[in-house]
VONU-674652 format. One record per atom (N, C-alpha, C): residue number from 1; residue in one letter; atom name; x, y, z. Coordinates in steps of 0.001 Angstrom, whole numbers, plus 500000, padded with zeros to 6 digits. Layout:
REM residues N
@pos = NUM | code = A | site = CA | X = X | Y = Y | Z = Z
...
***
This chain:
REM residues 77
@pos = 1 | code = X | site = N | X = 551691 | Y = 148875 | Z = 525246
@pos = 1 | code = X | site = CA | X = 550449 | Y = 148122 | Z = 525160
@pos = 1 | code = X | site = C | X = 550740 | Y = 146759 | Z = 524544
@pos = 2 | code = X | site = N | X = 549953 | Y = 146074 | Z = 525095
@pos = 2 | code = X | site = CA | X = 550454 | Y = 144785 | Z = 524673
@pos = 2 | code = X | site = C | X = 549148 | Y = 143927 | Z = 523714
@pos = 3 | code = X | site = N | X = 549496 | Y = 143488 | Z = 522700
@pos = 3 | code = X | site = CA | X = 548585 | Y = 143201 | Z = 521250
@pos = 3 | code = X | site = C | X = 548290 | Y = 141464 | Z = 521374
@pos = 4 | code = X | site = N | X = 547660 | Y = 140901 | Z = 522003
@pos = 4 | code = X | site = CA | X = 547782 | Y = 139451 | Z = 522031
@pos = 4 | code = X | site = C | X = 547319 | Y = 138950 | Z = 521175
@pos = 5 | code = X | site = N | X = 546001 | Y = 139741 | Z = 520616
@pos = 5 | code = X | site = CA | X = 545586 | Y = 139478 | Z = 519312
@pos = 5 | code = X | site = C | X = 545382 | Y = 140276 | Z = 518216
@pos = 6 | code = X | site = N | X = 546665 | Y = 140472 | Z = 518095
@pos = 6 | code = X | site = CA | X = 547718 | Y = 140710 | Z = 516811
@pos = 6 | code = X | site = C | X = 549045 | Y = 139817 | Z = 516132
@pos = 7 | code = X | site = N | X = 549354 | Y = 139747 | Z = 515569
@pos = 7 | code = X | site = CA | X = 550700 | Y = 138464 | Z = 514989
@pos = 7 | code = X | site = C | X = 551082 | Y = 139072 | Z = 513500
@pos = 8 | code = X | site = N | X = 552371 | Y = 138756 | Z = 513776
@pos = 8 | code = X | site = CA | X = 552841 | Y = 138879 | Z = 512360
@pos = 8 | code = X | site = C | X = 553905 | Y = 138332 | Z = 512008
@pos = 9 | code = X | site = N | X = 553667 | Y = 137569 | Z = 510805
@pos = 9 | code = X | site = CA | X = 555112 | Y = 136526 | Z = 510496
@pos = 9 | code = X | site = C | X = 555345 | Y = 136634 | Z = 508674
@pos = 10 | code = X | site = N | X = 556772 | Y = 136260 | Z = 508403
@pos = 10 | code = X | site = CA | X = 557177 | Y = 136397 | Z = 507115
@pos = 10 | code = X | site = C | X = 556128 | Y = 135687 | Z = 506402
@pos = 11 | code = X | site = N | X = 555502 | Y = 134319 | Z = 507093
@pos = 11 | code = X | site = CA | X = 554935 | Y = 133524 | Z = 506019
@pos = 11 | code = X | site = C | X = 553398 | Y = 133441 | Z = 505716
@pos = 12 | code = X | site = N | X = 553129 | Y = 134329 | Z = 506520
@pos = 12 | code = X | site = CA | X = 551423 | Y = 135365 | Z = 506280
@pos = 12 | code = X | site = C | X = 551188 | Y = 136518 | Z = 506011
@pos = 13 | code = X | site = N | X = 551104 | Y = 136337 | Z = 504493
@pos = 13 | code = X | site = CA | X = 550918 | Y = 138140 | Z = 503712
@pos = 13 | code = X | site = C | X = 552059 | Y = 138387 | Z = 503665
@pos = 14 | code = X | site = N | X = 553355 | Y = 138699 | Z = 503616
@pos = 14 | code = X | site = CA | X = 554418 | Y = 138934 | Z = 503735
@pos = 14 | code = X | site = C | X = 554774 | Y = 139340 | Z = 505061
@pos = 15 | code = X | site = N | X = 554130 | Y = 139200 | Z = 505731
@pos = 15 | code = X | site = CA | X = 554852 | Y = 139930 | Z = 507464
@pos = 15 | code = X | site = C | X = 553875 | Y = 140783 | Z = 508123
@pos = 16 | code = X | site = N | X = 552890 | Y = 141492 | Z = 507035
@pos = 16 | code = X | site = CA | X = 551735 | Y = 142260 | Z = 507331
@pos = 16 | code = X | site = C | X = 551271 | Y = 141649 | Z = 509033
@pos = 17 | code = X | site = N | X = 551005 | Y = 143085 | Z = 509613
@pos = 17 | code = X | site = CA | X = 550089 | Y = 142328 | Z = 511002
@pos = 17 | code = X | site = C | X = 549038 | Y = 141681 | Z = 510997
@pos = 18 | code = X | site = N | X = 548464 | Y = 140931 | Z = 511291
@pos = 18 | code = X | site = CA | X = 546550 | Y = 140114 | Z = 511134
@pos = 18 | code = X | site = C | X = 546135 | Y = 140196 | Z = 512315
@pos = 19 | code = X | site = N | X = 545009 | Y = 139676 | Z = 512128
@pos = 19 | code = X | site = CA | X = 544561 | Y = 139122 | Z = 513487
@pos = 19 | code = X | site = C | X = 545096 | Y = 137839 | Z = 513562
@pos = 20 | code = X | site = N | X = 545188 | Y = 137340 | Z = 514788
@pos = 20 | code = X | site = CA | X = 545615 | Y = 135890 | Z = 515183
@pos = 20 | code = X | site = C | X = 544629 | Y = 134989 | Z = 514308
@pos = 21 | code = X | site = N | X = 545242 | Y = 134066 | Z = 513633
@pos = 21 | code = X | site = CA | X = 544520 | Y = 132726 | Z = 513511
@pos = 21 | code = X | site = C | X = 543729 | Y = 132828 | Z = 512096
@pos = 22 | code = X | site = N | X = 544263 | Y = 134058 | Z = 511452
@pos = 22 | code = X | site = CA | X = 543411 | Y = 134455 | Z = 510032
@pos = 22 | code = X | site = C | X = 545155 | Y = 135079 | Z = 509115
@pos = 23 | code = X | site = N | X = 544164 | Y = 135269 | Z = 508217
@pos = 23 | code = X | site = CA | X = 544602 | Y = 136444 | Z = 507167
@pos = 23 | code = X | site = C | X = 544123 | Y = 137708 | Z = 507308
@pos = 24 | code = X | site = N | X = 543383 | Y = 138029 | Z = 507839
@pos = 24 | code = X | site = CA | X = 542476 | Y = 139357 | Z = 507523
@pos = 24 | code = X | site = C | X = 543858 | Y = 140281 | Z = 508092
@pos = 25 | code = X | site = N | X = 544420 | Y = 141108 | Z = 507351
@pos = 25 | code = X | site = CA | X = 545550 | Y = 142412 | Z = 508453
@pos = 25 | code = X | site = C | X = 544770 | Y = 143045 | Z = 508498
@pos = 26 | code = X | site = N | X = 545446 | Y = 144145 | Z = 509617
@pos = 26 | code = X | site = CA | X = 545402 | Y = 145110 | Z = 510105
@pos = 26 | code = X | site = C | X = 544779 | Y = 146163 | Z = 509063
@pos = 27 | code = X | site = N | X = 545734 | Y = 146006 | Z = 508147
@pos = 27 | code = X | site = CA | X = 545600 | Y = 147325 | Z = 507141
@pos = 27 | code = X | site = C | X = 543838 | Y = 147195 | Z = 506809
@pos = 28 | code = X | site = N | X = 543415 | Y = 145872 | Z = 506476
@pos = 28 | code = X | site = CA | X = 542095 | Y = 145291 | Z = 505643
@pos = 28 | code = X | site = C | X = 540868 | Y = 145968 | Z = 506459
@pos = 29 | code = X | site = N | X = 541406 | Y = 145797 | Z = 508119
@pos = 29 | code = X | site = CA | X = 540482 | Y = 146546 | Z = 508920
@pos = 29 | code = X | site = C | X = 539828 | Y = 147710 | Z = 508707
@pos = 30 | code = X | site = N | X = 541194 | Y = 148084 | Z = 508673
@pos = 30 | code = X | site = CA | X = 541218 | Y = 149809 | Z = 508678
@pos = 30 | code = X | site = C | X = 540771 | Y = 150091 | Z = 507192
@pos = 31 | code = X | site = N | X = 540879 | Y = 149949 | Z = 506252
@pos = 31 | code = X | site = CA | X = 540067 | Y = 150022 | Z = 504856
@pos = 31 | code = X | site = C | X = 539084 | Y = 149912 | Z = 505031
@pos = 32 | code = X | site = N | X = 538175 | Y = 148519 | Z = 505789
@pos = 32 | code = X | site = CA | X = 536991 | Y = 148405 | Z = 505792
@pos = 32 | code = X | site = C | X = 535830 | Y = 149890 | Z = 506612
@pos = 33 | code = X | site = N | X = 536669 | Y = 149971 | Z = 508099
@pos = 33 | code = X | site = CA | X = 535981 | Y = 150956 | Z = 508774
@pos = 33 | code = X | site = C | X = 536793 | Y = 152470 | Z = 507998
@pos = 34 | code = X | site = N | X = 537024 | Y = 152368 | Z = 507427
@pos = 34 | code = X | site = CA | X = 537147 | Y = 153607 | Z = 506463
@pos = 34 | code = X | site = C | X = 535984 | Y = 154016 | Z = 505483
@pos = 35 | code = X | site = N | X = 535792 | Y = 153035 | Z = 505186
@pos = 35 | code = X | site = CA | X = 534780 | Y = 152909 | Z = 503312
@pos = 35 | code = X | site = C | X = 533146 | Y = 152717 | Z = 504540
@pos = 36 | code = X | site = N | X = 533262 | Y = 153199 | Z = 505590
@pos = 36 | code = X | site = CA | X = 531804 | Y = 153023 | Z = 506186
@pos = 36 | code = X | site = C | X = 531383 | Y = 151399 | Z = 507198
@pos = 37 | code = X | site = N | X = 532221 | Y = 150503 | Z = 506682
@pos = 37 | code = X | site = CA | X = 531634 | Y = 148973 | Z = 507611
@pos = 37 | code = X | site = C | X = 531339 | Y = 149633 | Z = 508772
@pos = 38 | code = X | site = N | X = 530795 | Y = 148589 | Z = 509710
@pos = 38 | code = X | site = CA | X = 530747 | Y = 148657 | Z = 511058
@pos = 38 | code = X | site = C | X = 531151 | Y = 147737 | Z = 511923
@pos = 39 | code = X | site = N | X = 532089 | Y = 147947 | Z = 513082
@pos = 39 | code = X | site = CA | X = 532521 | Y = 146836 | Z = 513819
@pos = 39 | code = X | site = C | X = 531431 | Y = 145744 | Z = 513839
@pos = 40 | code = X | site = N | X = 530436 | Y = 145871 | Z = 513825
@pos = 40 | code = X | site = CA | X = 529505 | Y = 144998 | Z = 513852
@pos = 40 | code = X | site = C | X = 528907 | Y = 143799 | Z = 512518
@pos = 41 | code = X | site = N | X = 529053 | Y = 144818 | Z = 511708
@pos = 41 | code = X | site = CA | X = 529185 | Y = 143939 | Z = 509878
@pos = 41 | code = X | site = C | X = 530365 | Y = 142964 | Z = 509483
@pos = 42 | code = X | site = N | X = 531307 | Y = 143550 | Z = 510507
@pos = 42 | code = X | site = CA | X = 532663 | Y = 142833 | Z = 510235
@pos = 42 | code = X | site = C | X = 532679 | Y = 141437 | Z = 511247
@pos = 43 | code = X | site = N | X = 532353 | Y = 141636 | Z = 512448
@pos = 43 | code = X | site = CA | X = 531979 | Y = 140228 | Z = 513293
@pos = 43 | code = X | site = C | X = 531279 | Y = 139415 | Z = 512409
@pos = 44 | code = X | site = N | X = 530350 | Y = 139996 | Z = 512011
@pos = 44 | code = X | site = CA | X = 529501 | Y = 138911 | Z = 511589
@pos = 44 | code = X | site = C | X = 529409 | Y = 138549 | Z = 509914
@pos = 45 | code = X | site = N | X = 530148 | Y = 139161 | Z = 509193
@pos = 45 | code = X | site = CA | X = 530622 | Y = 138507 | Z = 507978
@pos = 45 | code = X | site = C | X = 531813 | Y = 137453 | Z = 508470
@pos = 46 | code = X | site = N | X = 532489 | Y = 137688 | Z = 509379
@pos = 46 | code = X | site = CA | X = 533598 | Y = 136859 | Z = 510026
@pos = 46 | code = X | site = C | X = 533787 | Y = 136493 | Z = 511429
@pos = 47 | code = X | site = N | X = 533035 | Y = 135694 | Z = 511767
@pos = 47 | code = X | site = CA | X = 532403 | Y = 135201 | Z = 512617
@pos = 47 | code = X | site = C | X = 533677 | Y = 134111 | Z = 513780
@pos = 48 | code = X | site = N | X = 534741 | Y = 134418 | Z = 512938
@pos = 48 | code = X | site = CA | X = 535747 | Y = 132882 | Z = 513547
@pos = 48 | code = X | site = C | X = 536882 | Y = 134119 | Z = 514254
@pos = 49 | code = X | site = N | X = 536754 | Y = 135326 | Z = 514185
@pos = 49 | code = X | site = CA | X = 537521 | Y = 136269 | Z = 514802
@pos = 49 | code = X | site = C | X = 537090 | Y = 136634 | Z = 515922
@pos = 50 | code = X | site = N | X = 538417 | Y = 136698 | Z = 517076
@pos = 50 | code = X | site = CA | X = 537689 | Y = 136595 | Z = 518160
@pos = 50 | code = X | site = C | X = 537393 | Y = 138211 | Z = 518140
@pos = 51 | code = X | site = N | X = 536926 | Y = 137626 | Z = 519736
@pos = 51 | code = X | site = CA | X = 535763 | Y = 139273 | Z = 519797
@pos = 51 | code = X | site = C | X = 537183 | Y = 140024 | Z = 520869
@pos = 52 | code = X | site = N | X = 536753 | Y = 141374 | Z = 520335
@pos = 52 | code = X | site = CA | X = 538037 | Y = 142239 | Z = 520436
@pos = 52 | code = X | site = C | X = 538828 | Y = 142492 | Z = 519827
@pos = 53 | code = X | site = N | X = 539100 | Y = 141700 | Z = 518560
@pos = 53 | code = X | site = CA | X = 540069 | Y = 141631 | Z = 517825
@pos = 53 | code = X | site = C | X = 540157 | Y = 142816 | Z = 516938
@pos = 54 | code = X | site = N | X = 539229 | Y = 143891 | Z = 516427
@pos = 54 | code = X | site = CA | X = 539116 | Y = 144807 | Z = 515625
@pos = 54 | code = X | site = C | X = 539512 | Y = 145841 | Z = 516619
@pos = 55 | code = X | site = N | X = 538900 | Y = 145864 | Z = 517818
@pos = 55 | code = X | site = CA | X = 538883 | Y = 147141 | Z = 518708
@pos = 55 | code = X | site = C | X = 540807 | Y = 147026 | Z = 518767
@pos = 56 | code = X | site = N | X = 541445 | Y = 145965 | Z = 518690
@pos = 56 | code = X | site = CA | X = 542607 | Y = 146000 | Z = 519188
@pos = 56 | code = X | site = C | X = 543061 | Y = 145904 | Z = 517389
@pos = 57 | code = X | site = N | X = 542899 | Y = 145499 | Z = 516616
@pos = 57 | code = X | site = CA | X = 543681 | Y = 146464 | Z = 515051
@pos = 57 | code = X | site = C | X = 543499 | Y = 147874 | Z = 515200
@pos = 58 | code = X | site = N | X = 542448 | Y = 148586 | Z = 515687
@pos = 58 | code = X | site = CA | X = 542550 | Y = 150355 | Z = 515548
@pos = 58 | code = X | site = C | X = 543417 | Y = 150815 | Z = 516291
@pos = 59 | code = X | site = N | X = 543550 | Y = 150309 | Z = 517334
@pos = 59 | code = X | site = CA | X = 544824 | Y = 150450 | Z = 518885
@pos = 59 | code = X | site = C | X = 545874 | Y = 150061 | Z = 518447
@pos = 60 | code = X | site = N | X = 546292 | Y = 149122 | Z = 517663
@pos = 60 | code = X | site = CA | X = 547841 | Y = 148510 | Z = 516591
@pos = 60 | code = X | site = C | X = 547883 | Y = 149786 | Z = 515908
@pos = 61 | code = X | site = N | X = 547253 | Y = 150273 | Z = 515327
@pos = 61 | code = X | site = CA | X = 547212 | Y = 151136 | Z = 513907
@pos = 61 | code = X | site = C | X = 547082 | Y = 152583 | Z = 514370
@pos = 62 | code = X | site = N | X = 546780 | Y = 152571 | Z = 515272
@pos = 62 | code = X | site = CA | X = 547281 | Y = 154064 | Z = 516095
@pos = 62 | code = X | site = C | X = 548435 | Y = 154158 | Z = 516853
@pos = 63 | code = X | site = N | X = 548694 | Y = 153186 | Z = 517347
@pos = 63 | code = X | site = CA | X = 550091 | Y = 152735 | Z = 518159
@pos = 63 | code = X | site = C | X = 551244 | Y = 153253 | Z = 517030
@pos = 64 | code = X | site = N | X = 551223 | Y = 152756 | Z = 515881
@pos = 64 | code = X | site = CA | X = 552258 | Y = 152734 | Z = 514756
@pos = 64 | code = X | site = C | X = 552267 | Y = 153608 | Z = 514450
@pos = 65 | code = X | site = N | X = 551048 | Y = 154365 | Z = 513753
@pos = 65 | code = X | site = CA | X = 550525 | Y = 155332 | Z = 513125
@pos = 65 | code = X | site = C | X = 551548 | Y = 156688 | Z = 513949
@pos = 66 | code = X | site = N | X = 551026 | Y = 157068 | Z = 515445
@pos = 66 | code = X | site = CA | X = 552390 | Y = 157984 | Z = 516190
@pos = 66 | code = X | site = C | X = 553709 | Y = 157930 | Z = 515622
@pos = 67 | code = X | site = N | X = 554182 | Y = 156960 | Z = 515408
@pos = 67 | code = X | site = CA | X = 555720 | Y = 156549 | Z = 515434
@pos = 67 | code = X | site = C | X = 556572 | Y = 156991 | Z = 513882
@pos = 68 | code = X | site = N | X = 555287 | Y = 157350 | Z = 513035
@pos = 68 | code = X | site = CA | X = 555590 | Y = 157872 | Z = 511007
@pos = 68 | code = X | site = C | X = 556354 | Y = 158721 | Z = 511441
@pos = 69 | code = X | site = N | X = 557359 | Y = 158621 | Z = 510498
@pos = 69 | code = X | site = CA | X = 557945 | Y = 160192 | Z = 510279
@pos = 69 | code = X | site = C | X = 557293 | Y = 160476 | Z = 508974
@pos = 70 | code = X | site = N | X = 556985 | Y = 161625 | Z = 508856
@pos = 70 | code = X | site = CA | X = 556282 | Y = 161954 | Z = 507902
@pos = 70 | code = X | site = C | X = 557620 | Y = 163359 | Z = 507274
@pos = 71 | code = X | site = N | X = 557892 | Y = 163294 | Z = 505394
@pos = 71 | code = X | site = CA | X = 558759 | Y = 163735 | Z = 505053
@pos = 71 | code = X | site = C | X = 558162 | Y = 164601 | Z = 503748
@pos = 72 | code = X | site = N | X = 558232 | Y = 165877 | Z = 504282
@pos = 72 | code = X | site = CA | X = 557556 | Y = 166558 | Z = 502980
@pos = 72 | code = X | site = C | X = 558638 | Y = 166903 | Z = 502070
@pos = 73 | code = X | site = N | X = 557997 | Y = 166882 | Z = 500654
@pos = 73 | code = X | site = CA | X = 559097 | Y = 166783 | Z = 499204
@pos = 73 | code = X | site = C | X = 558544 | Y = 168239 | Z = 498525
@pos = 74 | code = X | site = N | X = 559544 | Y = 168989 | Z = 498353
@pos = 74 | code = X | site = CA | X = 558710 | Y = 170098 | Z = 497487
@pos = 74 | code = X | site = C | X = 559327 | Y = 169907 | Z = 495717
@pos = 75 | code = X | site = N | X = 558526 | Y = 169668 | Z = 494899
@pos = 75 | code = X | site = CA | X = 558755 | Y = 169340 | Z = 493607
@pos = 75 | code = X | site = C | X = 558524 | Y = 171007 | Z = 492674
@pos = 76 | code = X | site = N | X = 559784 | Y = 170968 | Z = 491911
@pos = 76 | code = X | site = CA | X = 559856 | Y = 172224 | Z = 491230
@pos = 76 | code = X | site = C | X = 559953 | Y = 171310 | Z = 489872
@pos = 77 | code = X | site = N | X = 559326 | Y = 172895 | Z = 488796
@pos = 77 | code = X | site = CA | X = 559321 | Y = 172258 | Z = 487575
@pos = 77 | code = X | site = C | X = 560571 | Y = 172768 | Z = 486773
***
């Protein structure tokens, strides 16, 4: 899949993905529609992001999200 509006460079946030043409990452998205926002609260508190741009951070963040290795630790006392 291809992310056109997605970007990520050393010298924004440290490398973190964003949307094009902001700061806001990926991750910020996904926090927000976590804690309840709505794609719709988020357009319009931020109004200079293009449209699509959230629907395509959840599609980044599931894309990646597959790819974890996930490593369970069993801790003895």
């Amino acid at each position: 899949m291809m992310f056109n509006l997605i970007s990520s460079s050393p010298g924004i946030l440290g490398g973190k993905p964003v949307i094009k043409g902001s700061r806001i990452s990926v991750e910020l998205i996904m926090e927000w529609l976590a804690t309840g926002a709505s794609v719709e609260s988020i357009y319009k508190k931020y109004p200079h992001l293009p449209e699509g741009s959230i629907q395509q951070a959840l599609q980044y963040a599931a894309q990646f999200a597959k790819n974890e290795i996930l490593i369970e630790e069993e801790i003895h006392d």
